[in-house]
C-alpha positions as CSV (number, residue, x, y, z in Angstrom):
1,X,-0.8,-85.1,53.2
2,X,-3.0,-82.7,55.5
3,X,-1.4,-79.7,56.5
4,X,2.0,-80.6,54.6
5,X,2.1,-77.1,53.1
6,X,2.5,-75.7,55.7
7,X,5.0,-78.2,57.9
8,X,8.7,-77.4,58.1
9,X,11.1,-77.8,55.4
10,X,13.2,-80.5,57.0
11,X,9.7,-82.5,58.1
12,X,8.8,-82.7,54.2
13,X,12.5,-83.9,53.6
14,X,11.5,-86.5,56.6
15,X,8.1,-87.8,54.7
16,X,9.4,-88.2,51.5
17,X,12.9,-89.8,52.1
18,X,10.9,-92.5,54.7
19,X,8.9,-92.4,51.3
20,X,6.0,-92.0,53.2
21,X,5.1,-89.2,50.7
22,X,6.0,-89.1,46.9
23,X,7.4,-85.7,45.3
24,X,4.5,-85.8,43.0
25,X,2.0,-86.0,45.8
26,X,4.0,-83.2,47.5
27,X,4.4,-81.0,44.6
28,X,0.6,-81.5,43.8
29,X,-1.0,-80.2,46.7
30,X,1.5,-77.3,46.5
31,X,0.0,-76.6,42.8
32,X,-3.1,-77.3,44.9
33,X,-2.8,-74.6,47.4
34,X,-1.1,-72.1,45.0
35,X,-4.4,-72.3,42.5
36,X,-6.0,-71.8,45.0
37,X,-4.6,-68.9,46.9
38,X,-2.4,-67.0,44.6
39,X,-5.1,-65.1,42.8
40,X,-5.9,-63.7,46.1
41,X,-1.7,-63.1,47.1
42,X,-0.5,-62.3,43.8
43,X,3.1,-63.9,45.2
44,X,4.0,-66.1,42.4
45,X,4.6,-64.3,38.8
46,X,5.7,-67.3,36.3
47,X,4.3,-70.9,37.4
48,X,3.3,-73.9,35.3
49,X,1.5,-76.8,37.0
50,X,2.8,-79.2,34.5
51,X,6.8,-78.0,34.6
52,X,6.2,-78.4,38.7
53,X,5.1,-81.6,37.9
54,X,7.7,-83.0,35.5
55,X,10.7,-81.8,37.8
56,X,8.8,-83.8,40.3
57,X,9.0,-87.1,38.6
58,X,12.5,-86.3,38.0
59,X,13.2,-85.6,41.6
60,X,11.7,-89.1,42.5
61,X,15.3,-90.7,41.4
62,X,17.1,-87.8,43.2
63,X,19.1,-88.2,46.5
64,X,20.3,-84.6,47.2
65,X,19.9,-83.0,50.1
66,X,16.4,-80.8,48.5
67,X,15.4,-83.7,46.7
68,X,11.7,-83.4,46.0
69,X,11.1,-79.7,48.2
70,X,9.1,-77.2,46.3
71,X,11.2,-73.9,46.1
72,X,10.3,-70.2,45.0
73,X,12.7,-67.9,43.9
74,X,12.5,-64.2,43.5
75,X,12.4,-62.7,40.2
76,X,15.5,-60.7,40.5
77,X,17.7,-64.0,41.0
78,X,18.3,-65.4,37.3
79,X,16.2,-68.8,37.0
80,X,16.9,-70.6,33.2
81,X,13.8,-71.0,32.0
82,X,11.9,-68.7,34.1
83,X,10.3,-64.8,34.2
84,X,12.9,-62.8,35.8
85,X,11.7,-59.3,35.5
86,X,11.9,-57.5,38.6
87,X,8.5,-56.2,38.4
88,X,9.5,-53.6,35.7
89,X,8.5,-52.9,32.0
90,X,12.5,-52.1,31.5
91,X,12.9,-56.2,31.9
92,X,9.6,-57.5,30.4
93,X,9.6,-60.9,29.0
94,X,13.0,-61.7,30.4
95,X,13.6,-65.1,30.2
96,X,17.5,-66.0,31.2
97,X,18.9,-69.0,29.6
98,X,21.5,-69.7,32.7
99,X,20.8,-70.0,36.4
100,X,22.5,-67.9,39.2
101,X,24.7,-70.1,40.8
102,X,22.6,-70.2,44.2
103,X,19.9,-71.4,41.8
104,X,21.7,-74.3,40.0
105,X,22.9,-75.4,43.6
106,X,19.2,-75.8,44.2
107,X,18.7,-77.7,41.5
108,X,21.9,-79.8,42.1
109,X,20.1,-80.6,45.4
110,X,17.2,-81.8,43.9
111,X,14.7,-79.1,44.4
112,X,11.6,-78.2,42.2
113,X,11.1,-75.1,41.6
114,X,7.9,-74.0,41.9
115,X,8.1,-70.4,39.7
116,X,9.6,-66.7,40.5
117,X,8.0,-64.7,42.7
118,X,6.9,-61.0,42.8
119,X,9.1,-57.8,43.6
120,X,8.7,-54.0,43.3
121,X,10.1,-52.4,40.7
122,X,14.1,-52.9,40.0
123,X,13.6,-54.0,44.0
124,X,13.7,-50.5,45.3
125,X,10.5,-50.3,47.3
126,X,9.1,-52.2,51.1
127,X,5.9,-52.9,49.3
128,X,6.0,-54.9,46.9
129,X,3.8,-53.4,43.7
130,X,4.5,-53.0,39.8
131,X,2.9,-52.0,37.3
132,X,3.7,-56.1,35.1
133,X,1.9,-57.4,38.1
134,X,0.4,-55.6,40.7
135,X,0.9,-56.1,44.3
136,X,1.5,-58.6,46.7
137,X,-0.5,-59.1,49.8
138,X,-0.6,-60.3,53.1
139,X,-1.6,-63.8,53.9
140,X,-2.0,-62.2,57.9
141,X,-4.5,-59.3,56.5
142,X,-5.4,-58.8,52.4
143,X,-5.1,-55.1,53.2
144,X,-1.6,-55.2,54.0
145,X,1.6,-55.3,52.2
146,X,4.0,-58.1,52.2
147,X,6.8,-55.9,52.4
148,X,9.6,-55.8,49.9
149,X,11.5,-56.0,48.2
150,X,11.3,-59.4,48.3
151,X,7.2,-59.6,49.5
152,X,6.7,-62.2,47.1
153,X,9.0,-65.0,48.7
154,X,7.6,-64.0,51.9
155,X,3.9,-64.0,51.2
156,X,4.8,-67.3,49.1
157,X,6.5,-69.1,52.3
158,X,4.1,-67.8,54.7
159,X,1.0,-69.1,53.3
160,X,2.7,-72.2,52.1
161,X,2.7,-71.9,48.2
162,X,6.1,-72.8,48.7
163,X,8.6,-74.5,51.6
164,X,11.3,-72.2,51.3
165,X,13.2,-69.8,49.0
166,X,15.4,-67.3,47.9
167,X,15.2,-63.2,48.3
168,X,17.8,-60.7,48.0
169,X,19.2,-58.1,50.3
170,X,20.6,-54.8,50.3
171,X,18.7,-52.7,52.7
172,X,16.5,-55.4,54.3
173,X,14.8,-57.0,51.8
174,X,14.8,-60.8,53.0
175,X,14.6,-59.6,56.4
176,X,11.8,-57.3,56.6
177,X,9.2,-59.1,54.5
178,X,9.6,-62.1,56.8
179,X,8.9,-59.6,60.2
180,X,5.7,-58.8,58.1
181,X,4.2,-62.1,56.9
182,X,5.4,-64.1,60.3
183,X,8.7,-66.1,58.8
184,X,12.3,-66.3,58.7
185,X,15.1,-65.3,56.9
186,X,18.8,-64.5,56.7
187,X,20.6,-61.6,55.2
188,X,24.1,-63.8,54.8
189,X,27.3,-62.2,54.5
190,X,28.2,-61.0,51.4
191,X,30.4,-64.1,49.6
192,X,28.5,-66.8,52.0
193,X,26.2,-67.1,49.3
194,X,27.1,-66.4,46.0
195,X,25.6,-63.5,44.2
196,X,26.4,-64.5,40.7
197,X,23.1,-64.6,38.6
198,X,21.6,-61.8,40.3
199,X,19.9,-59.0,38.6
200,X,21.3,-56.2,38.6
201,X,24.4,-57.7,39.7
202,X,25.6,-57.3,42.8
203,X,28.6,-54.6,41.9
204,X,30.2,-51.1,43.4
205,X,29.3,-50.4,46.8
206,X,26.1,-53.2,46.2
207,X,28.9,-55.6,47.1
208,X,29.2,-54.7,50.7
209,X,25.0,-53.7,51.0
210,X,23.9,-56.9,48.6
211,X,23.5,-60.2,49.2
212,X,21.0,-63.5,48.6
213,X,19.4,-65.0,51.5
214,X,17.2,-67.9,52.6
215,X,13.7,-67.6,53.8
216,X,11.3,-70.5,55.5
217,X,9.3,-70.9,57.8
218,X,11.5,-72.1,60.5
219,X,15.4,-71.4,61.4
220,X,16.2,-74.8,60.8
221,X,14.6,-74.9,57.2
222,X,16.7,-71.3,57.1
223,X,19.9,-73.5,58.4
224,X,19.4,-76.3,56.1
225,X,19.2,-73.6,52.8
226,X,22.0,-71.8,53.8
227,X,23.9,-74.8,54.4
228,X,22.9,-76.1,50.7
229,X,23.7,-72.7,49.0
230,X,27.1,-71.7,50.9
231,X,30.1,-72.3,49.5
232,X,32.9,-70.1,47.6
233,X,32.4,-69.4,44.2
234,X,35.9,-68.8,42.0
235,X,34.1,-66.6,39.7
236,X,32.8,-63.7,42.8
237,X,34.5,-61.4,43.4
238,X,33.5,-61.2,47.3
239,X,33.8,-65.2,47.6
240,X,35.2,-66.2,50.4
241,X,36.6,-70.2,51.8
242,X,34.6,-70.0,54.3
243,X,33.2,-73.3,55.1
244,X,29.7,-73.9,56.9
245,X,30.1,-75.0,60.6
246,X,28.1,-76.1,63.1
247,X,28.5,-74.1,66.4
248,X,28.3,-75.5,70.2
249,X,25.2,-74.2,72.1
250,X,27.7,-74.3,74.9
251,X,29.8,-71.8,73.2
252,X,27.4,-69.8,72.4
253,X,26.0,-69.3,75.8
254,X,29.6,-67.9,76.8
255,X,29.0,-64.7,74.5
256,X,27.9,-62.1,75.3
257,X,24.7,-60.5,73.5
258,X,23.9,-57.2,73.0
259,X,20.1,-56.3,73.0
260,X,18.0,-53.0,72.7
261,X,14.9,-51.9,71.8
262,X,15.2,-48.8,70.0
263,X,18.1,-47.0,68.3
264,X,17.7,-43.6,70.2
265,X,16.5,-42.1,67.2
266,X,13.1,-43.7,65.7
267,X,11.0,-45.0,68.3
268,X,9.2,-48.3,68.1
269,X,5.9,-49.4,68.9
270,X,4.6,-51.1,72.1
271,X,4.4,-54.7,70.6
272,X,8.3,-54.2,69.1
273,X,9.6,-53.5,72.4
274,X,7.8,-56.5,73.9
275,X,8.9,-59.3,71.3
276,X,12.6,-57.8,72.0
277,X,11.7,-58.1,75.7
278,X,10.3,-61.6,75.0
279,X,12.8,-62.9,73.3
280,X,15.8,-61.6,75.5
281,X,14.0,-63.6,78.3
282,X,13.4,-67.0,76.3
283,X,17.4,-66.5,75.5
284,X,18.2,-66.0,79.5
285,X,16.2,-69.0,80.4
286,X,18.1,-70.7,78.2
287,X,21.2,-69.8,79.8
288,X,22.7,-66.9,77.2
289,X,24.1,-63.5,78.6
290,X,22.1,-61.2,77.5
291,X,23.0,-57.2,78.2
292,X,21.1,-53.7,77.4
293,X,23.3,-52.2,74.8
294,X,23.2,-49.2,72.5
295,X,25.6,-49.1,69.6
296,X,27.0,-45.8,69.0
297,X,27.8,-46.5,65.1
298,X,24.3,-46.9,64.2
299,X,23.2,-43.3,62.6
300,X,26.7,-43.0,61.0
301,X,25.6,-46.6,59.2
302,X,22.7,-45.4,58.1
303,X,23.7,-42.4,57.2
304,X,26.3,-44.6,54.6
305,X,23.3,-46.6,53.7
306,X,21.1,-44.3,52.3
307,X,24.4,-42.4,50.5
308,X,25.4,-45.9,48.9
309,X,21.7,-47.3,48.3
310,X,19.4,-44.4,47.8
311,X,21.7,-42.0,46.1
312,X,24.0,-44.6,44.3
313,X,21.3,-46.7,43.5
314,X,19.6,-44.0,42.1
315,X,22.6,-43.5,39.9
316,X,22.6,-46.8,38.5
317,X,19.3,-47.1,38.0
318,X,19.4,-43.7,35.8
319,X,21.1,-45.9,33.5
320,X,18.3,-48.1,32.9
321,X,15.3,-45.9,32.8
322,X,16.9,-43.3,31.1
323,X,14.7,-41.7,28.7
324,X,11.5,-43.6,29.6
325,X,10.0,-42.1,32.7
326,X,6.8,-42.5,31.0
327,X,6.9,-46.7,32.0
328,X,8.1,-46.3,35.9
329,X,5.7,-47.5,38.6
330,X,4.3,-45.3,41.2
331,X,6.4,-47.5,43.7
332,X,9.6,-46.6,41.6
333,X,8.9,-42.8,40.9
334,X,8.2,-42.9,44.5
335,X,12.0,-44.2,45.4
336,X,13.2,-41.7,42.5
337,X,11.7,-38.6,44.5
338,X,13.2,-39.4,47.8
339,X,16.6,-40.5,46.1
340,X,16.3,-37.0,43.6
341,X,15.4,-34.8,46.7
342,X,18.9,-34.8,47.4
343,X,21.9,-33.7,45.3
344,X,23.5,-35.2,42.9
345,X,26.5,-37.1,44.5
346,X,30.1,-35.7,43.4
347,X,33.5,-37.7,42.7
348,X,34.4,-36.1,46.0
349,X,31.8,-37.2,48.2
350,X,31.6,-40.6,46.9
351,X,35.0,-41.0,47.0
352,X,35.0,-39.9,51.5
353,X,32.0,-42.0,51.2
354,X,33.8,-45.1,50.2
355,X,36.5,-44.5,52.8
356,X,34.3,-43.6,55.6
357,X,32.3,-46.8,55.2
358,X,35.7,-48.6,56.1
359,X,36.4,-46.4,58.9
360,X,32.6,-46.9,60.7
361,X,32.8,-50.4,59.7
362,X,35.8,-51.0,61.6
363,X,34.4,-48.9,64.2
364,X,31.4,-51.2,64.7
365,X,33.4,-54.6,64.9
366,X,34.9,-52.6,67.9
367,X,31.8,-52.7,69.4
368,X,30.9,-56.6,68.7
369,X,34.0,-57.4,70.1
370,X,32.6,-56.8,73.3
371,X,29.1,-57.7,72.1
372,X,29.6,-60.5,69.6
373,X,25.5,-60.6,68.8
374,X,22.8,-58.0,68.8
375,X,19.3,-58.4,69.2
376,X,17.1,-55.9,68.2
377,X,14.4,-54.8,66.5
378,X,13.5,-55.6,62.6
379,X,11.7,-52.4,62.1
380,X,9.8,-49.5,64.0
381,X,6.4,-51.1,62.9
382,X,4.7,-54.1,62.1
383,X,3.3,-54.8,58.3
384,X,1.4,-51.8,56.8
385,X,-1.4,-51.3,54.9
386,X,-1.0,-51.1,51.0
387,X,0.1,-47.1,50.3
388,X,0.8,-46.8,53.9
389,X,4.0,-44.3,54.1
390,X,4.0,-42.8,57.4
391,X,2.6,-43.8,61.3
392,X,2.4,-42.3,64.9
393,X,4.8,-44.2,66.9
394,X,4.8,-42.6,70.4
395,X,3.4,-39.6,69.6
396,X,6.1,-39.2,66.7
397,X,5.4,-39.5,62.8
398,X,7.7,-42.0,61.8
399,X,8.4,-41.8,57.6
400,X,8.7,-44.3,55.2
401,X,12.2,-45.5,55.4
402,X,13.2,-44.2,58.4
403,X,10.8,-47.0,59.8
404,X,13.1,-49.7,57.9
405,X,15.8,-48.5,59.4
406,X,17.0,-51.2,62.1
407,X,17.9,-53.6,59.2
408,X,20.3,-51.4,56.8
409,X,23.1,-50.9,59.6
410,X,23.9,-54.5,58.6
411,X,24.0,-53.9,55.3
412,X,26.8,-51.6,55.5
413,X,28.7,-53.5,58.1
414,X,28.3,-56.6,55.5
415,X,27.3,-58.6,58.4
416,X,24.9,-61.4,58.7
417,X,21.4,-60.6,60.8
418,X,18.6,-63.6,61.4
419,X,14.9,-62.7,61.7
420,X,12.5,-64.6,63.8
421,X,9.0,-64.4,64.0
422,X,7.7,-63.3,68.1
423,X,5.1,-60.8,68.6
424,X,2.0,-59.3,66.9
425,X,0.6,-56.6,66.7
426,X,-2.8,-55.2,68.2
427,X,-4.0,-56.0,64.6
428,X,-2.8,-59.5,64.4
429,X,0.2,-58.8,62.4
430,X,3.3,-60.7,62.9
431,X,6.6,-59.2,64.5
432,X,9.7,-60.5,64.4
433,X,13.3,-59.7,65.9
434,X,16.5,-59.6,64.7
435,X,20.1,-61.1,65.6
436,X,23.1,-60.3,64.1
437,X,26.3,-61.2,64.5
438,X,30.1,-60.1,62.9
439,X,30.8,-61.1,59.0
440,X,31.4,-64.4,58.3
441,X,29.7,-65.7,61.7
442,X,26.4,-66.7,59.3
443,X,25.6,-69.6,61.7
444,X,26.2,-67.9,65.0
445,X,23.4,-65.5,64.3
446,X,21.3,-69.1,63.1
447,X,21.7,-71.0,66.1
448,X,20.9,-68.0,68.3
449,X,17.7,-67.5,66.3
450,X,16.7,-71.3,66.4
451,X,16.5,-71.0,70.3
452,X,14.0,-67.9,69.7
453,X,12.6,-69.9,67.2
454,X,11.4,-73.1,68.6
455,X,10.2,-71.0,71.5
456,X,7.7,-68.8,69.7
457,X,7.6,-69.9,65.9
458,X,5.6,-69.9,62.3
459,X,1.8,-69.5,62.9
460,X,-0.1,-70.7,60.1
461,X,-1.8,-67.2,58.7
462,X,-5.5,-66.5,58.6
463,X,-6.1,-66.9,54.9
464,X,-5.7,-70.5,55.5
465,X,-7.8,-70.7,58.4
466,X,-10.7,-69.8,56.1
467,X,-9.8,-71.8,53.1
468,X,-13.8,-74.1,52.4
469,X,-14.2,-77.5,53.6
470,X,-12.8,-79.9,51.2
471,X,-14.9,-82.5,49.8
């Protein structure tokens, strides 16, 4: 059992189909571990030893592909008998009586779930912080943030409270948590993964921007959880019959890749131009054509981001807080000034808006027909202190959101993107990178990764390093 918290996915599987391990054993020295270290994380929200414990027993008979793996979920993705409150008062003592459909096909698999984890409020924040719980921190450094929105998962997976679980994404929300804690994730195409059960639901332009992802400790756990949740679902709307496939290494080599290490626009720092620069040379060693490559869609994307998340999103939020301002967060009134800083959409913009996004979406799978993949940065800085909101970044203050930038592009496009953990900072912090790849190519932008992957890799995080001697 030593160190088995913090092993890979697929080598828990291993141990406890050779039943060299027991699900109880493994989901008690999870409960272990979390006890211990969650007061200090804050990741987990709604967790009870014994219902860990009694889905373990259960899982002893299963033979799913799961069966036995402790799972976290985020609070936002609707988990029957669990919190699901999204870190705001507005959904306090939410309890949902039906799982999301990702969720039941983890239990269908034979996973325990361990409890929902932590999330800024209503999930519009990069640190996660609320006023139901407080805020999450970083198992690399207490005094940094997890990132968010989904900070929890991450700071959960990383320190190994939990093997693996699910996060949501609409602006880089799986992905960017997992370049700050020292993980992986995958923003999936929207309809790889069914969104059904997520709250809010993933409606209006949130169906391009939106979708639930995977995030582990390893591309291959990532792999194996996609693999589990993918699938159509009749009921979504975005569904698609798209089954999962398993792509030739071969194949892959003959595409060609796209890297760079800064958009042109917000610069990067030091340490994020040398994990792209490592990982483009782990990829050539291993035989892939990799070329320097500047998309010109990129600010037009983001510029269709922040109308559909910041300004729309704004606009359906409305309809939630309306009317009691008095219970926000600072984290949410924080989103509300930057989205209310700007005026109020009209019909007519949103309308050109919607159109638009078709016209630069198309304009971008132009450009990945010549480059298939892009490797890039995940953001313009590592993980950042609690509060942080602005840094110098060659000689340049780089804000708040225009630091997260490198991840929404793909959230407009709808297209899948892969983080992997490479660098660190001069602080210690993690860095990842990024590959994406067109829509529906889920698994391209996976296998890529994996080679990234099993070249650099999970770290296990300081907090552990210090945990007492055990007696």
């Amino acid at each position: 059992m030593k160190d088995i918290t913090t092993r890979p996915a697929v080598e828990i599987l291993k141990l406890l189909r050779e039943k060299k391990v027991s699900a109880v054993e493994v989901a008690d020295e999870h409960i272990r571990v979390i006890e211990e270290f969650n007061p200090k994380l804050n990741a987990i929200v709604d967790f009870d030893p014994e219902r860990v414990r009694a889905q373990a027993r259960r899982a002893m008979q299963h033979q799913g592909a799961l069966a036995g793996l402790p799972i976290t979920v985020k609070s936002s993705i609707s988990t029957a008998g669990y919190k699901c409150e999204l870190g705001s008062d507005f959904y306090r003592g939410n309890v949902p009586k039906e799982d999301a459909t990702v969720v039941a096909r983890l239990r269908e698999a034979g996973a325990v779930i361990l409890g929902t984890t932590n999330a800024p409020e209503l999930l519009m924040a990069y640190e996660t912080d609320n006023l139901l719980y407080g805020r999450t921190s970083n198992p690399w450094n207490l005094e940094y943030s997890a990132g968010g929105s989904s900070g929890g998962e991450a700071a959960a997976i990383s320190a190994g409270l939990s093997a693996g679980g699910l996060g949501s994404d609409s602006g880089g929300s799986v992905r960017q948590p997992a370049h700050a804690t020292g993980i992986c994730s995958l923003k999936s195409t929207p309809g790889r993964i069914p969104a059904a059960g997520h709250i809010p639901p993933c409606i209006g332009p949130f169906t391009t921007l939106g979708a639930i992802g995977p995030m582990a400790r390893t591309i291959e756990d990532v792999t194996l959880l996609f693999r589990v949740l993918s699938g159509q679902d009749p009921t979504d709307p975005a569904g698609v019959p798209v089954s999962f496939r398993t792509p030739s290494i071969d194949d892959l080599k003959r595409l060609p890749i796209g890297y760079f290490e800064d958009d042109g626009i917000v610069p990067v720092t030091p340490e994020t131009r040398t994990a792209v620069r490592d990982a483009v040379a782990v990829l050539r060693r291993a035989g892939f054509n990799l070329q320097p490559f500047r998309p010109a869609t990129l600010e037009a994307a983001h510029k269709l981001w922040w109308t559909f998340f910041v300004q729309c999103g704004a606009m359906f939020d409305e309809a939630i807080i309306k009317g009691r301002y008095e219970s926000l967060s600072p984290v949410f009134r924080e989103f509300l000034g930057i989205a209310n800083a700007e005026p109020p959409l009209s019909a007519e913009q949103l309308l050109f808006a919607w159109a638009e996004s078709d016209l630069i979406r198309s304009k971008m799978l132009a450009e990945m027909e010549r480059f298939p993949l892009w490797l890039c940065p995940v953001c313009s800085i590592p993980a950042f202190k609690h509060g942080e909101r602005s840094w110098m970044v060659e000689g340049r203050e780089v804000k708040y959101l225009d630091a997260m930038r490198y991840t929404q592009w793909f959230n407009t496009l709808g297209a899948p993107a892969a983080v992997v953990p490479v660098g660190s900072s001069p602080e210690g912090m993690p860095i990842g990178v990024q590959i994406a790849a067109r829509p529906f190519e889920d698994e391209i932008a996976l296998a890529v990764a994996g080679v990234i992957d099993r070249e650099f890799g999970y770290r296990v995080p300081p907090i552990l390093k210090r945990q007492p001697a055990r007696r």
